[in-house]
N, C-alpha and C positions, 0 to 999 in steps of 0.2 A: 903171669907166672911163667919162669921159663919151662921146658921141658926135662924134666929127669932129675929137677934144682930143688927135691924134697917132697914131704908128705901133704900132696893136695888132698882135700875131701874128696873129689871126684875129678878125672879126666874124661875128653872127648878127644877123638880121632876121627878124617874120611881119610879112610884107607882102602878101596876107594869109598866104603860104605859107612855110614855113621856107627861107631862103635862107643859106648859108655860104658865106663866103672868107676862103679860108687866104692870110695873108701874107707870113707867114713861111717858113721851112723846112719841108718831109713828112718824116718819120722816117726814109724811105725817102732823100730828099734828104739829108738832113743824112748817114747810113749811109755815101754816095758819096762827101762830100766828105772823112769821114773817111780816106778811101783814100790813101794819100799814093802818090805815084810813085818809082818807083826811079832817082834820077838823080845816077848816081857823080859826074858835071862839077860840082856845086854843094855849096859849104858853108853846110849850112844853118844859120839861125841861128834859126828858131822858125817853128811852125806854127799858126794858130790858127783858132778855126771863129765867122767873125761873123756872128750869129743875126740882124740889124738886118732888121728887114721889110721887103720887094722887094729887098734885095740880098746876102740871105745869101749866104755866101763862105766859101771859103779862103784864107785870105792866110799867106804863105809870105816869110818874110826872109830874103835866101840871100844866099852872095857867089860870084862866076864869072867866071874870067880877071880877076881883081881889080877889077871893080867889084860894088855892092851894089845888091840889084836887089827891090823888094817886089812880089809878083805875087798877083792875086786870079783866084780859079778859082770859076768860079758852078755849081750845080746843074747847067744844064744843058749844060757843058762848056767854054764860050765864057772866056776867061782874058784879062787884061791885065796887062801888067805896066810897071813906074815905074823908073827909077835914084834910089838912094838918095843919102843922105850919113848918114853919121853926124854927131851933134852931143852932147859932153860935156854931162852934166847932173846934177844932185844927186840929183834924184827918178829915176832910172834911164839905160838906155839909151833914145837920143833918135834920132826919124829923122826925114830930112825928104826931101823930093821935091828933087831937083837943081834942077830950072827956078821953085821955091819955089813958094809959093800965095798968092793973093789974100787969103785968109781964114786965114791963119796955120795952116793945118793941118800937123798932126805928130803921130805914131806914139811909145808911148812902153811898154817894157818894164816893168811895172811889179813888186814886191819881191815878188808870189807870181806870174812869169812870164803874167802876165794882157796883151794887148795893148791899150793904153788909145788912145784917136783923141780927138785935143785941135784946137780951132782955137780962133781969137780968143774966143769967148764961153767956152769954159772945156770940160770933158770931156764929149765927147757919145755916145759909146760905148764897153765892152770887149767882145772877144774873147777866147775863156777859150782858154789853152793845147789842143793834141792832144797827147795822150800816145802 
């Protein structure tokens, strides 16, 4: 991988001394997000664990009192969550943020339950199912 050419999990340097950072997920980290919560109130609709460096997550598609709602939970506990919409689509189930996005961003279930993250320039990440 070249140097500075995008988001690696982890870099090394001697400078002159061995220096590491981890960017991604700790094993340990990623362990915790596995954890799902027990919350009878929501129908969940997929769970998945997005490795993407500095913001690995859980992201959780649920629906409650009849709205749909995508929520990201980070290692270290801290969670946000979005109102959905669903949008019909060929290529899978399609989600979009209610207040839309600037950059065409959308959430997309894709035919091996992978969660794909799409904007204007085309797919820039998946999240691979939790079992």
């Amino acid at each position: 991988m070249k140097v500075d050419a995008g988001a690696a999990w982890a870099t090394t340097h001697f400078n002159p001394n061995l220096k590491v950072i981890i960017q991604g997920l700790t094993v340990e980290q990623e362990n915790a997000l596995r954890q799902l919560p027990d919350d009878s109130s929501r129908e969940v609709i997929g769970v998945w664990l997005d490795k993407t460096p500095f913001i690995g997550s859980r992201v959780t598609i649920y629906r409650q009192n009849g709205k749909l709602f995508l929520e990201r939970t980070y290692y270290d506990g801290s969670s946000g969550k979005k109102e959905m919409a669903e949008k019909p689509s060929s290529k899978g189930r399609t989600f979009r943020t209610r207040e839309g996005s600037s950059v065409g961003e959308f959430y997309l279930i894709d035919s091996q339950g992978s969660l794909q993250l799409w904007d204007d320039e085309g797919l820039f990440s998946t999240a691979k199912k939790i079992e």
